[in-house]
C-alpha positions in Angstrom: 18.9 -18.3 10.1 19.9 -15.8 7.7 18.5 -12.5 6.8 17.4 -11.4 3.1 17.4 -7.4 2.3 15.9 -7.0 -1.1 14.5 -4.7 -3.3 12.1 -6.0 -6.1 11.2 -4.0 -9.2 8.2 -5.0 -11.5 8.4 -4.2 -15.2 7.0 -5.2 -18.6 7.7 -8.3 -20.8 9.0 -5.6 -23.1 10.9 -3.7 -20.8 12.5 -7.0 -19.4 13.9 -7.4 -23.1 15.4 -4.2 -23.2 16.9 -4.8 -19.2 18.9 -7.1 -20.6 20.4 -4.9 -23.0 21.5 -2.7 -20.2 25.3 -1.6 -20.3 25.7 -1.8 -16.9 25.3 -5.8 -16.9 28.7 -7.7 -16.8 28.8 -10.3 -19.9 29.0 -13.1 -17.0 25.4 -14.2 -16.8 24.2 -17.4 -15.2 21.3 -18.9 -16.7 18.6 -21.3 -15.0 15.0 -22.6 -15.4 14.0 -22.8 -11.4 10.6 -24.9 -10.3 9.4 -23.8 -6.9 6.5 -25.6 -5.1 5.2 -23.9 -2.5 3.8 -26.0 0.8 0.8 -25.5 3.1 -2.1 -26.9 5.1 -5.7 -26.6 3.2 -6.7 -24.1 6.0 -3.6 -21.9 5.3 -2.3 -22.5 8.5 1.5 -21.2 7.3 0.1 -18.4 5.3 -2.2 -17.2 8.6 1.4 -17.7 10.7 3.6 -15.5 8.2 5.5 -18.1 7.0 5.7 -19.4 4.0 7.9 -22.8 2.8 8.5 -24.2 -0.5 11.2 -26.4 -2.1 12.9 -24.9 -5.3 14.6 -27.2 -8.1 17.3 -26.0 -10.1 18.8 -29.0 -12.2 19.6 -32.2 -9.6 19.5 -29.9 -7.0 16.5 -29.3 -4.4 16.7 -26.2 -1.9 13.9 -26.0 0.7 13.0 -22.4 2.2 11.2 -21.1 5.4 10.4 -17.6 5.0 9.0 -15.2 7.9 6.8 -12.9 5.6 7.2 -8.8 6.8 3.6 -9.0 7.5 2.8 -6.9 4.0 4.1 -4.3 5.4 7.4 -4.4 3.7 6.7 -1.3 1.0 9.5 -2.3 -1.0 11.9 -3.1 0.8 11.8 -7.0 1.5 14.1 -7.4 4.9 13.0 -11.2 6.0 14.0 -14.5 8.2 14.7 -17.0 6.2 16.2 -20.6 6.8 17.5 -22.6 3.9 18.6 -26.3 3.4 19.4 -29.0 0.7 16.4 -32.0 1.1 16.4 -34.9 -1.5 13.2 -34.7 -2.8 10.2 -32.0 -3.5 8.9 -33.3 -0.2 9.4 -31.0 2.6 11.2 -31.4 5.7 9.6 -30.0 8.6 12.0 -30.5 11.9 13.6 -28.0 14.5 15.8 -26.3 12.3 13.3 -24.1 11.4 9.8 -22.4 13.3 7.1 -24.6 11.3 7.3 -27.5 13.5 6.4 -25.5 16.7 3.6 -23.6 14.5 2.3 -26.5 12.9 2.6 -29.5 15.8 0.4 -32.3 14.6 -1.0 -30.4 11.7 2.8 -30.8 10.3 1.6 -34.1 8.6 -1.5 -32.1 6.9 1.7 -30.2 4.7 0.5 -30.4 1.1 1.3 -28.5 -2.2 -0.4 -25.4 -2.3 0.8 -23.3 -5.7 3.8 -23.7 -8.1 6.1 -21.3 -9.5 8.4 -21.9 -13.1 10.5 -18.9 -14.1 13.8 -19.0 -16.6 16.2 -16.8 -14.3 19.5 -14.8 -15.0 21.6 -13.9 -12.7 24.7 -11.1 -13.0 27.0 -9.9 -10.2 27.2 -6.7 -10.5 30.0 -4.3 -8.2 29.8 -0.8 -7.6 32.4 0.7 -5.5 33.2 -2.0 -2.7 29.6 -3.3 -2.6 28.7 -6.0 -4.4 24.4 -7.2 -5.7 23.4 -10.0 -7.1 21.1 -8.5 -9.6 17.9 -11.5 -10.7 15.8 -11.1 -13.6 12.9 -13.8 -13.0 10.5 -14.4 -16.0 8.0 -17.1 -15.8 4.3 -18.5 -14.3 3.0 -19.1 -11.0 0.0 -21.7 -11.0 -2.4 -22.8 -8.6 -4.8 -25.3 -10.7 -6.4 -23.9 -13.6 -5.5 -20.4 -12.9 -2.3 -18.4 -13.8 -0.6 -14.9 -13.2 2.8 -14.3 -15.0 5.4 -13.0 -13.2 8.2 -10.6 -14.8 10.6 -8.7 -12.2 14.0 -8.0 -11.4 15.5 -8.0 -7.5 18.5 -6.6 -5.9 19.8 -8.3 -3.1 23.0 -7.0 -1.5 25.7 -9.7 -0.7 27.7 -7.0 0.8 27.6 -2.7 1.1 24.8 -0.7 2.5 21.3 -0.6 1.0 22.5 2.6 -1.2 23.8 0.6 -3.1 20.8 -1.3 -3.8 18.9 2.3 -5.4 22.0 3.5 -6.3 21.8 0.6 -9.1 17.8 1.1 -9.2 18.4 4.8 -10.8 20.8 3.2 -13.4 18.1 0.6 -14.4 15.2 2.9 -14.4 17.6 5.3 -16.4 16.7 3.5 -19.4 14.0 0.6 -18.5 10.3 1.5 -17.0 10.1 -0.2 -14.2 8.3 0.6 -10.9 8.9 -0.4 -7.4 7.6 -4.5 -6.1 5.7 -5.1 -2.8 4.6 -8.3 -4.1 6.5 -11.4 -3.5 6.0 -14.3 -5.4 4.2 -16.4 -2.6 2.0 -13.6 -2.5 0.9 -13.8 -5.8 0.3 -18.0 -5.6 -1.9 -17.3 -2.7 -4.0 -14.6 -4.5 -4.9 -17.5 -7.0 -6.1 -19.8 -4.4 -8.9 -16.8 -3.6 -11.1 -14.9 -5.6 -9.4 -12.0 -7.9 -9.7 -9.0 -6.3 -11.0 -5.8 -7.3 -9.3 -3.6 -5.5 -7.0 -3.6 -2.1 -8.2 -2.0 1.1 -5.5 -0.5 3.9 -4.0 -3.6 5.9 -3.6 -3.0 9.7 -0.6 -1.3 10.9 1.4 -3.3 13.6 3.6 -1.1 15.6 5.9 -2.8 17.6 5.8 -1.9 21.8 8.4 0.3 22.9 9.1 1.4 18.8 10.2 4.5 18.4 8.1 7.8 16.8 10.6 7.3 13.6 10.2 3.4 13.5 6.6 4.4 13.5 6.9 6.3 11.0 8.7 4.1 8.4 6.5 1.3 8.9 3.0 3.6 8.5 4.1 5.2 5.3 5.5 1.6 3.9 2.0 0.4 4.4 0.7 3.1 2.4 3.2 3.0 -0.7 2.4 -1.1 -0.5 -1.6 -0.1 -1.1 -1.2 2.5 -3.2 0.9 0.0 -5.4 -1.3 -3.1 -5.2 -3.9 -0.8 -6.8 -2.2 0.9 -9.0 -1.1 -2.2 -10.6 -5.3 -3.2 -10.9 -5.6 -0.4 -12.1 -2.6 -0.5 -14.9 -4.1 -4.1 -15.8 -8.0 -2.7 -16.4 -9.2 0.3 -14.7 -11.7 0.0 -12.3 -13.4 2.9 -10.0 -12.8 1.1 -6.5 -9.0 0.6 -7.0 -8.6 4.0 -8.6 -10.7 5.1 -5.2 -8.9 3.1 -3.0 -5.3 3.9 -4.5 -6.3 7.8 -4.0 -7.2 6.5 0.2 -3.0 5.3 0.2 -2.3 8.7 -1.2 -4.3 11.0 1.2 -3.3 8.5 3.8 0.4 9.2 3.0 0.1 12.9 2.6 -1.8 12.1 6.4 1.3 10.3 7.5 3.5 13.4 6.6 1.2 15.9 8.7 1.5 13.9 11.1 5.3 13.5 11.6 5.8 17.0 10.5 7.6 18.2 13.5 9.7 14.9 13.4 10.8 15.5 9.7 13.2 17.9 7.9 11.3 20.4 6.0 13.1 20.0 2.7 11.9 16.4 3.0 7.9 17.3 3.6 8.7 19.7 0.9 10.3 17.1 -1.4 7.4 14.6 -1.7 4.3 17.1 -0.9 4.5 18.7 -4.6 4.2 15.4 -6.5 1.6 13.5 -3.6 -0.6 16.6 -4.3 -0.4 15.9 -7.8 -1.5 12.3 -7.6 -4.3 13.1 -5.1 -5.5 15.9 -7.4 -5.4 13.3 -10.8 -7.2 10.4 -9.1 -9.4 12.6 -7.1 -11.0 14.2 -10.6 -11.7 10.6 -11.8 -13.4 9.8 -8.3 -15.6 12.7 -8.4 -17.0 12.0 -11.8 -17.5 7.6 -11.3 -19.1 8.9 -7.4 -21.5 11.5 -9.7 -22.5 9.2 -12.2 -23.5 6.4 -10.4 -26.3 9.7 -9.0 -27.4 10.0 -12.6 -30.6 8.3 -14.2 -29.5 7.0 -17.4 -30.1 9.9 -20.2 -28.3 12.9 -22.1 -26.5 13.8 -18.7 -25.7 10.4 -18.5 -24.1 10.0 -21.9 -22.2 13.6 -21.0 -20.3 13.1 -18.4 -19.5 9.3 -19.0 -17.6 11.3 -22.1 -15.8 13.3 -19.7 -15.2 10.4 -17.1 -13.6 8.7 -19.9 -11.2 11.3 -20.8 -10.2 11.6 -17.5 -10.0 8.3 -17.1 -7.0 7.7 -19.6 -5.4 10.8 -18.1 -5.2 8.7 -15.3 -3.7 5.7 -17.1 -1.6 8.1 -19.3 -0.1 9.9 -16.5 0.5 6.6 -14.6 3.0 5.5 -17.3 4.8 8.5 -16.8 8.4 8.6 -15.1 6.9 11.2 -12.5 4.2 8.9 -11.1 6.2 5.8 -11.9 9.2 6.8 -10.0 7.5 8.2 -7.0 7.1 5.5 -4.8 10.5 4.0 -5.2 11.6 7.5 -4.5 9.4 7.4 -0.9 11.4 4.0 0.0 14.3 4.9 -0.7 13.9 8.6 1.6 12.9 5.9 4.1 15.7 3.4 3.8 18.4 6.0 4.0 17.7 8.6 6.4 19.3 8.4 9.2 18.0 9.7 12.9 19.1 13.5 13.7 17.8 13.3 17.2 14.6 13.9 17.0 13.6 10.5 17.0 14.2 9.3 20.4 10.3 9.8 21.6 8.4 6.7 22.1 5.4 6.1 19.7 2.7 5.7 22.2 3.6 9.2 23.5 4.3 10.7 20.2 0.7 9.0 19.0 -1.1 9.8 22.1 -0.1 13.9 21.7 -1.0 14.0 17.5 -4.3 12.1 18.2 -5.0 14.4 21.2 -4.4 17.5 19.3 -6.7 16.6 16.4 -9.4 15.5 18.1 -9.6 19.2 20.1 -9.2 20.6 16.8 -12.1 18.7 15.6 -14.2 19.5 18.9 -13.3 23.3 18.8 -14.0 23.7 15.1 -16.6 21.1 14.3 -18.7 22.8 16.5 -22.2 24.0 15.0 -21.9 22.3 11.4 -25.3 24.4 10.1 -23.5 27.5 11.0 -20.5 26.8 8.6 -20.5 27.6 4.9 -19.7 24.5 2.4 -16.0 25.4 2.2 -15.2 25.1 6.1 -17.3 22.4 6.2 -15.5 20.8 3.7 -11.9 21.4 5.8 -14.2 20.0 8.6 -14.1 16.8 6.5 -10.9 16.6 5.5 -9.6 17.1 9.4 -12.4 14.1 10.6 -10.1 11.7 7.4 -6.7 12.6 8.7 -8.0 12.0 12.4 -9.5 8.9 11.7 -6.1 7.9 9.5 -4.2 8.6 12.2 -6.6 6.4 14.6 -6.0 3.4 12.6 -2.2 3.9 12.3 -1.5 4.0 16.0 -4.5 1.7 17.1 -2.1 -1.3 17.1 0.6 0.9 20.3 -3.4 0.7 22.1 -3.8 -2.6 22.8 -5.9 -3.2 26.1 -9.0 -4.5 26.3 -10.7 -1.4 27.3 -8.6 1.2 25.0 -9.5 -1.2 22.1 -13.3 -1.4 22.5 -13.1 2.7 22.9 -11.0 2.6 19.5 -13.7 0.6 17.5 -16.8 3.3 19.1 -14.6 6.2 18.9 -14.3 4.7 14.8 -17.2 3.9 14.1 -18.7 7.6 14.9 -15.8 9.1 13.1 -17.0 7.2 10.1 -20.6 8.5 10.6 -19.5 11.4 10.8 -17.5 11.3 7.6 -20.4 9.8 5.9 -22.8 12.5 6.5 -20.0 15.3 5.6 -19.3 13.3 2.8 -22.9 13.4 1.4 -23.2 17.6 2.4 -19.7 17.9 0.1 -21.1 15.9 -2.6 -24.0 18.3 -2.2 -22.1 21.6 -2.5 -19.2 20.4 -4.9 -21.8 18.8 -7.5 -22.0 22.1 -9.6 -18.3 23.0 -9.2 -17.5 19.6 -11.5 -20.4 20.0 -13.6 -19.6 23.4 -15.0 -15.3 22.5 -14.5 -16.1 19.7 -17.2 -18.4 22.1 -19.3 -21.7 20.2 -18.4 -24.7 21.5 -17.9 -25.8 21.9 -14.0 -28.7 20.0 -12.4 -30.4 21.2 -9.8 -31.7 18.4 -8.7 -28.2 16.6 -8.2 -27.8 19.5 -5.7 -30.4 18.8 -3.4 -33.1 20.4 -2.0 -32.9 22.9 1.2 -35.2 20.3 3.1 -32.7 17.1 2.2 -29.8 19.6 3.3 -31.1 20.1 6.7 -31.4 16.6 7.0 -28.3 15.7 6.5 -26.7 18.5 8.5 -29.1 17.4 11.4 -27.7 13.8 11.3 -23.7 15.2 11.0 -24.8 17.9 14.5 -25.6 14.4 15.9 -22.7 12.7 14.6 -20.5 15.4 16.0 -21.7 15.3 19.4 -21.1 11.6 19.6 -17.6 12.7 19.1 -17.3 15.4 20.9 -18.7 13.2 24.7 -16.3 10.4 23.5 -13.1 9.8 25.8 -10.1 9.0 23.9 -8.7 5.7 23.2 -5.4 6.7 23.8 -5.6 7.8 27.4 
């Protein structure tokens, strides 16, 4: 078994033309047309295991690969099992050299083709310092049936050096080329054609290993973020649509979560590095959300016709501002923080502790100041709101260290009346912030979009109730 450290960068047909124009590219370049088929059982048995197998042809010769997948929680940085052999034919040979015949027993005869991928590859080795990377440009199709999804992207792998080296050569690329960090391998992508095209991508679960370390915790929440926030920004890059623009603006407020969080395990000039630029992102997407959440309010009209001018504006300031090397960069920026920074001993705390103190301290802070809702004015309310998101972030980041019987049916209650409590907060903000965006867009306010007195006590009846839920619940984490 070996193990594959890679980073994958996506980029445009056009950009891809210009890569290979680059200067730092040696004039050796290898050149071959690769056909991969990709193996599993109709029920997805390989997929649902984390593994994924599929023989590659390159000329006469057939290479068969059994991949452990990093559980999508790689963020960039693809660090995987794999075991490789030479077969005969595009048949697949599934014996004790690798984990698929355990996994599969008897379903092992069920193996079928599942998705194909064909790409025209190029291949440089390219040295800097006493490191050496194989540096891939991969062009091509992967198919499953009748549909298709092209594939254009670049990887660094090191053959040997540390990963610096692998950024190091990034920054030279992205110097002159647009490109943006990859969390998508290409089995990924075959699979996503065997399903229904999705409209946007919602958080995956967070597995923390037992015993992992408040640092190891970290890295592995905030590469799930950067993988969501990139799945939907690449939706929305391809045609804009309002639920991956809102759930791309969840990974950001979940990332800016994550750094609250670890605060007091962090350097400040790091927070400080990354907080400037997150804030800018949340503050971009979170204009768009506000006007597609207030138009879907509005009765189709003169109103209506208004501010879907202004949403579309706004909307290609998203796109604009997307393409930009600020917002382009910053993920790639996040993983590589990630990759290279080393432990300064502070990290030595075990996660369950560490997660057991943060989730401790914000639920008293939500208990003390949550306290009478109708007695607060819209603006605490509204920090009210944004304390019951970062608590309920940090719930599902650390529900995975939690993992009893009776600490996991507490975790689903304890979310659950988070979330109706965020629902009814939600609806009061919407409430108080509806004129704020009317006039900030110079629209003409509504009155009625701001609710009556009586439908504000309602609603601030229901979140009293909500709160108290909270506030009698015991922790999951105890």
């Amino acid at each position: 078994m070996d193990q594959e450290v890679e980073l994958k960068l996506e980029l445009s047909r056009e950009a891809a033309d210009a890569f290979q124009q680059l200067p730092l590219l040696p004039e050796d370049v290898q050149r071959a047309e690769l056909r991969a088929i990709y193996f599993d059982t109709r029920d997805r048995q390989l997929q649902k295991s984390g593994y994924t197998l599929r023989v590659r042809k390159s000329g006469k010769k057939r290479v068969q690969t059994v991949k452990a997948d990093d559980g999508g929680q790689g963020g960039g940085i693809f660090a995987r099992a794999e075991w490789e052999m030479p077969v005969a034919s595009d048949e697949p040979v599934i014996d004790s050299r690798t984990p698929l015949a355990a996994i599969l027993g008897d379903a092992a005869e069920m193996v079928e083709p599942a998705f194909e991928v064909e790409v025209e590859r190029r291949t440089w080795i390219v040295k800097e310092g006493a490191a050496e990377i194989e540096l891939v440009l991969d062009r091509g199709w992967v198919r499953a049936g009748e549909r298709q999804a092209p594939i254009c992207e670049a990887e660094l792998e090191i053959k040997t050096g540390e990963p610096a080296v692998l950024f190091s050569l990034a920054r030279h690329i992205e110097a002159t080329v647009p490109v943006r960090l990859g969390v998508v391998a290409k089995s990924e992508r075959g699979y996503r054609l065997l399903a229904s095209a999705p409209s946007c991508f919602k958080a995956e679960p967070v597995t923390l290993n037992a015993g992992a370390s408040a640092q190891e915790a970290f890295a592995t929440i905030v590469r799930a973020c950067v993988r969501q926030y990139r799945l939907n920004e690449d939706l929305l890059l391809d045609q804009y649509d309002p639920t991956a623009l809102h759930q791309a603006r969840v990974a950001v407020r979940r990332l800016r979560s994550a750094l609250t969080l670890f605060k007091a395990k962090l350097a400040d000039q790091d927070v400080t590095r990354f907080r400037e630029d997150l804030r800018w992102l949340a503050r971009l997407l979170g204009e768009a959300r506000d006007l597609d959440v207030l138009i879907e309010r509005i009765d189709l009209g003169g109103l209506h016709e208004q501010i879907s001018e202004a949403r579309a504006v706004v909307h290609g300031r998203v796109i604009e501002a997307l393409h930009s090397p600020r917002a382009r960069t910053l993920m790639l920026d996040i993983v590589e923080w990630l990759t290279l920074r080393g432990g300064d001993g502070k990290h030595d705390e075990r996660a369950e502790a560490f997660a057991a103190d943060r989730l401790q301290h914000f639920h008293h802070w939500m208990v003390k100041h949550a306290a009478r809702l109708a007695k607060l004015d819209d603006e605490h309310r509204h920090e009210v709101r944004k304390k019951a998101k970062k608590l309920r972030y940090a719930a599902e980041f650390f529900a995975s260290l939690f993992a009893g019987k009776k600490q996991q049916r507490r975790y689903g209650r304890y979310i659950e009346v988070l979330e109706n409590l965020q629902d009814e907060l939600g609806a009061l903000n919407d409430l108080a912030s509806t004129g704020t965006i009317l006039a900030r867009h110079g629209l003409p306010i509504d009155a009625e979009l701001s609710g009556s007195a009586r439908s504000k006590k309602k609603l601030l009846a229901a979140a009293e109730d909500a709160y108290e839920a909270l506030a009698d619940m015991k922790g999951f984490w105890r």
